[in-house]
N, CA and C atoms as an extended XYZ file, in Angstrom:
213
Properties=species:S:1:pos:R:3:atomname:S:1:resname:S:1:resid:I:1 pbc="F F F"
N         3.381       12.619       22.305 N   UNK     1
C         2.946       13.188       21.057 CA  UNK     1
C         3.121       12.144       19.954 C   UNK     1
N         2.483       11.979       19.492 N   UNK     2
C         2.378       11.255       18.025 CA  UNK     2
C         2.319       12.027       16.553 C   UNK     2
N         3.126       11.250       15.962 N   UNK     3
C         2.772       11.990       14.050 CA  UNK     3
C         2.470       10.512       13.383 C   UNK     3
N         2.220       10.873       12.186 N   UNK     4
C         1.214       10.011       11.280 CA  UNK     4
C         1.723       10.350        9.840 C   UNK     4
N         1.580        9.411        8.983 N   UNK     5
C         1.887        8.987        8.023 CA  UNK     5
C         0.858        8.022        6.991 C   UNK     5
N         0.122        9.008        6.080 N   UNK     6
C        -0.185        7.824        5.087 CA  UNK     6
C         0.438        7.578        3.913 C   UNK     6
N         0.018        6.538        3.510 N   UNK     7
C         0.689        5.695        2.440 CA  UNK     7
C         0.061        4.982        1.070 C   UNK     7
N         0.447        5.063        0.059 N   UNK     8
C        -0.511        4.412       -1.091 CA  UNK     8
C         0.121        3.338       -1.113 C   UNK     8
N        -0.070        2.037       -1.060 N   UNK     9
C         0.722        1.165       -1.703 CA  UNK     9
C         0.199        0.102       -2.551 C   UNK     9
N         0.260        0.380       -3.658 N   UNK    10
C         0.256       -0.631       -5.054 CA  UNK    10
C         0.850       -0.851       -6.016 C   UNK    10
N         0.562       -1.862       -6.626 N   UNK    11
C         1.649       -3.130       -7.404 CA  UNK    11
C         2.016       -1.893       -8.753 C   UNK    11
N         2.550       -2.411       -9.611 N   UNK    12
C         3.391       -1.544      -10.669 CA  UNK    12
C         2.401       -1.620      -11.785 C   UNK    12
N         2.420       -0.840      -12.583 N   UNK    13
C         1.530       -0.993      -13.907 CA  UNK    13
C         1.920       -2.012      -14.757 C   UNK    13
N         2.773       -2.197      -14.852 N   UNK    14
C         3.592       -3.103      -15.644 CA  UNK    14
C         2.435       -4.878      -15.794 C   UNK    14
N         2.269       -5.384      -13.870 N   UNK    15
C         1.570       -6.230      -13.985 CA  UNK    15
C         0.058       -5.888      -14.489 C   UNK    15
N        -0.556       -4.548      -14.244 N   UNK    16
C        -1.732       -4.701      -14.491 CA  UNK    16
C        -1.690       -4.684      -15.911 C   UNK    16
N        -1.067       -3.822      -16.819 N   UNK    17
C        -1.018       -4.057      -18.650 CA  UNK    17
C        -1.139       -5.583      -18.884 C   UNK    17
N        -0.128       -6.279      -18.455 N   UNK    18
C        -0.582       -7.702      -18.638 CA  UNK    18
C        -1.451       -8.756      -18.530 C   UNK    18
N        -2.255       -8.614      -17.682 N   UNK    19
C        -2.802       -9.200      -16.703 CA  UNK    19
C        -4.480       -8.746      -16.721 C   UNK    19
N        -4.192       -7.568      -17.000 N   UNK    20
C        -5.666       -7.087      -16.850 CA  UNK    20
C        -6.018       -6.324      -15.813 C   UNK    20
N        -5.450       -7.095      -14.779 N   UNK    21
C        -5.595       -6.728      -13.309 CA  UNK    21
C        -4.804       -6.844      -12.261 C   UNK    21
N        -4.168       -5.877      -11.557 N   UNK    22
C        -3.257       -6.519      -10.267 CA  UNK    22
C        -3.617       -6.577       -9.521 C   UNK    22
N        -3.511       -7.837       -8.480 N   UNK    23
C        -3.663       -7.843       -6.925 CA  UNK    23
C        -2.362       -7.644       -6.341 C   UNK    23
N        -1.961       -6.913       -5.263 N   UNK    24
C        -1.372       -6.886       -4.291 CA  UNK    24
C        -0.364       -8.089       -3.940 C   UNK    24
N         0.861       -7.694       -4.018 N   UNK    25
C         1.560       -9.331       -3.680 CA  UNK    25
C         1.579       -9.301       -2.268 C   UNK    25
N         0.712      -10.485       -1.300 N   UNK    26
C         1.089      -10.273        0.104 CA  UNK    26
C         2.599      -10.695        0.381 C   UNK    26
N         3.076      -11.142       -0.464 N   UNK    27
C         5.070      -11.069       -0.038 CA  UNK    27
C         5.511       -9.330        0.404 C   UNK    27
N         5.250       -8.673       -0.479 N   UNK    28
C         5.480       -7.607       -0.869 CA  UNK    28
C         4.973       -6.619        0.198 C   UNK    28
N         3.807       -7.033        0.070 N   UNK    29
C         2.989       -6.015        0.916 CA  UNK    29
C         3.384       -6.271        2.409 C   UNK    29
N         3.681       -7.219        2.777 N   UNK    30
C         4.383       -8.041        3.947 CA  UNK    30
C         5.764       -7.381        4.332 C   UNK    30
N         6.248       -7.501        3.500 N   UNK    31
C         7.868       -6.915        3.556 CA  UNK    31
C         7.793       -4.870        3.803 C   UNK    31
N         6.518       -4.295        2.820 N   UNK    32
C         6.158       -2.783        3.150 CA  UNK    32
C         6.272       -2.860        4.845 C   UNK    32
N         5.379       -3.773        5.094 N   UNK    33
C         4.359       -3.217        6.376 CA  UNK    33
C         5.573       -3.356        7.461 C   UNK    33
N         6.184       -4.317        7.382 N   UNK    34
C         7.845       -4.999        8.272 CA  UNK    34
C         8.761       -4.073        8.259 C   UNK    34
N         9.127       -3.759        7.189 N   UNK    35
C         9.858       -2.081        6.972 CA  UNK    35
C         9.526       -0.955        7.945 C   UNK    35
N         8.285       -0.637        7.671 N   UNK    36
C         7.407        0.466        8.493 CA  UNK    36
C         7.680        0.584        9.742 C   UNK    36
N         7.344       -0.965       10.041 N   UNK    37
C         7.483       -1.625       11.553 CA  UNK    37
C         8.771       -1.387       12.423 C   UNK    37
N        10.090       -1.815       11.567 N   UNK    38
C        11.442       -1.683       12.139 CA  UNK    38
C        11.574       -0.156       12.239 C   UNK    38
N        10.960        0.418       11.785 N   UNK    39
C        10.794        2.066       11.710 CA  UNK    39
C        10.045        2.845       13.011 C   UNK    39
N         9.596        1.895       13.549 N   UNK    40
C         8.345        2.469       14.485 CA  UNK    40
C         6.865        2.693       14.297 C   UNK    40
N         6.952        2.718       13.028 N   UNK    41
C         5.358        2.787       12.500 CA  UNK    41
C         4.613        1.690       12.637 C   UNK    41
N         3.440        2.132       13.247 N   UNK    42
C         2.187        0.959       13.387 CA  UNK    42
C         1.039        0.780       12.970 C   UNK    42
N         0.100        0.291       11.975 N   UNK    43
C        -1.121        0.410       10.894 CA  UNK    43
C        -2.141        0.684       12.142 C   UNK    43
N        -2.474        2.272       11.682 N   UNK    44
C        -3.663        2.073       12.540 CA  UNK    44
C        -4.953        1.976       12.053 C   UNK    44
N        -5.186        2.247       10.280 N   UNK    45
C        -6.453        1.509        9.491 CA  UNK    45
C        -5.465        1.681        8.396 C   UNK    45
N        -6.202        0.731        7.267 N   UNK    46
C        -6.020        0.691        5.896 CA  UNK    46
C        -7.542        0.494        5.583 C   UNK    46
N        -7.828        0.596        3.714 N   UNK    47
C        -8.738        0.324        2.795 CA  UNK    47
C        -8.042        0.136        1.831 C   UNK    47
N        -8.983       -0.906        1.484 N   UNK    48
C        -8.349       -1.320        0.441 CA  UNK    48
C        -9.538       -0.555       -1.424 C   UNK    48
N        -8.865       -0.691       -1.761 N   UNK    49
C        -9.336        0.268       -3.538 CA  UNK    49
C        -8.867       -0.250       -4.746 C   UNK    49
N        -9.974       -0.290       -6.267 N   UNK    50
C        -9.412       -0.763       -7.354 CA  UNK    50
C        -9.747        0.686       -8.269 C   UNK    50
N        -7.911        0.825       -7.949 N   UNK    51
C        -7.801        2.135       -9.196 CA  UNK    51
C        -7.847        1.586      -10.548 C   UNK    51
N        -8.090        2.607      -11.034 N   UNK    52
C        -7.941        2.234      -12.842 CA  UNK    52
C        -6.558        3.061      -13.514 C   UNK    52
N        -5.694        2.498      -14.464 N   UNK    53
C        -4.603        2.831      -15.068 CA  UNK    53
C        -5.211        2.737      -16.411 C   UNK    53
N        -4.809        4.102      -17.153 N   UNK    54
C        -5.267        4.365      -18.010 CA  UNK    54
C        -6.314        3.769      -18.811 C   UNK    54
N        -7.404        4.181      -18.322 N   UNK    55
C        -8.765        3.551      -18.845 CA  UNK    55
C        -9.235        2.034      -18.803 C   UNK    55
N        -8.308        1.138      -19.024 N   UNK    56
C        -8.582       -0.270      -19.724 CA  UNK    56
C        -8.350       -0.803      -18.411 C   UNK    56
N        -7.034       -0.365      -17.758 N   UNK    57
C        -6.887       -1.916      -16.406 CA  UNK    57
C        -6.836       -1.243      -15.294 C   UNK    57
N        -7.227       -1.989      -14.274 N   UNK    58
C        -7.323       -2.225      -13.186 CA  UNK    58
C        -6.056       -2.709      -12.265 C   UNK    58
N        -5.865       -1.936      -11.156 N   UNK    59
C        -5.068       -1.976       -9.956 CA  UNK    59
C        -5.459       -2.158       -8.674 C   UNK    59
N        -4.990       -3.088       -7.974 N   UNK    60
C        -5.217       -3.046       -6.891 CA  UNK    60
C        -4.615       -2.092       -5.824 C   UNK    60
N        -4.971       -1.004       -4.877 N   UNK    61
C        -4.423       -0.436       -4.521 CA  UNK    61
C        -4.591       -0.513       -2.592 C   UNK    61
N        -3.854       -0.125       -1.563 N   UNK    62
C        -4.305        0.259       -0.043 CA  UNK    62
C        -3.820        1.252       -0.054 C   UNK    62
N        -4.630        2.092        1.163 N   UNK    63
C        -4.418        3.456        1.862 CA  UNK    63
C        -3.879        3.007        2.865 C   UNK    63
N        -3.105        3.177        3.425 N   UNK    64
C        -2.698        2.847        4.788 CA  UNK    64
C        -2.023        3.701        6.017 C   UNK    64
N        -2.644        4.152        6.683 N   UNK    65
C        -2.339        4.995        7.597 CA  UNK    65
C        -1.825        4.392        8.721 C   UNK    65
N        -0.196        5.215        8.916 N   UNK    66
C         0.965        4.945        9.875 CA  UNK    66
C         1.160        5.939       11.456 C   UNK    66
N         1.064        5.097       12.599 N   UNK    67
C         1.356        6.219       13.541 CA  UNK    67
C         2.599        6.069       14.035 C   UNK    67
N         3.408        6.790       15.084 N   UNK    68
C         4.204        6.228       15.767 CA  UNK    68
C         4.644        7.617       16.518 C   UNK    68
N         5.170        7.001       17.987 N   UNK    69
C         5.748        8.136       18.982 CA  UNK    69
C         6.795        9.283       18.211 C   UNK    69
N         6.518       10.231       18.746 N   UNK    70
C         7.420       11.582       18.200 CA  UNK    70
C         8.456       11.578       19.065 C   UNK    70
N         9.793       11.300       18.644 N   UNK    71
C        11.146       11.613       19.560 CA  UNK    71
C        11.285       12.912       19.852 C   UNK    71
C-alpha cells in the first residue's frame, strides 16, 4: 500500500519584494527534496508555476508530489 503527499514549495516573499522576482534556490530546494528522501518519500511528478504576491511580484513556485510505502 502506498500514501502520497503533496507539497508547495517556494522561496519567501521577502526575496520576491526585492527583487521583483524569485527563483527557487536549487541549494534549498536540494536540501527539501533530501529531507523528504531520508523520510522515505520519493518525487513522483512536480510542475513548476509563477505565482504572484500581492499584485506587483512574482514567485517562483513547485507542486511536488511525494509517494512512499505505508508501514
Amino acid at each position: 500500500m502506498k500514501e502520497y503527499k503533496v507539497v508547495i514549495y517556494q522561496e519567501g516573499a521577502l526575496s520576491s519584494m526585492l527583487l521583483g522576482a524569485a527563483n527557487a534556490n536549487p541549494e534549498k530546494f536540494g536540501a527539501f527534496l533530501n529531507d523528504n528522501a531520508q523520510q522515505g518519500w520519493r518525487v513522483i511528478t512536480m510542475q513548476k508555476d509563477m505565482r504572484r504576491l500581492f499584485l506587483f511580484w512574482r514567485r517562483e513556485a513547485y507542486l511536488v508530489v511525494l509517494e512512499r510505502d505505508r508501514s
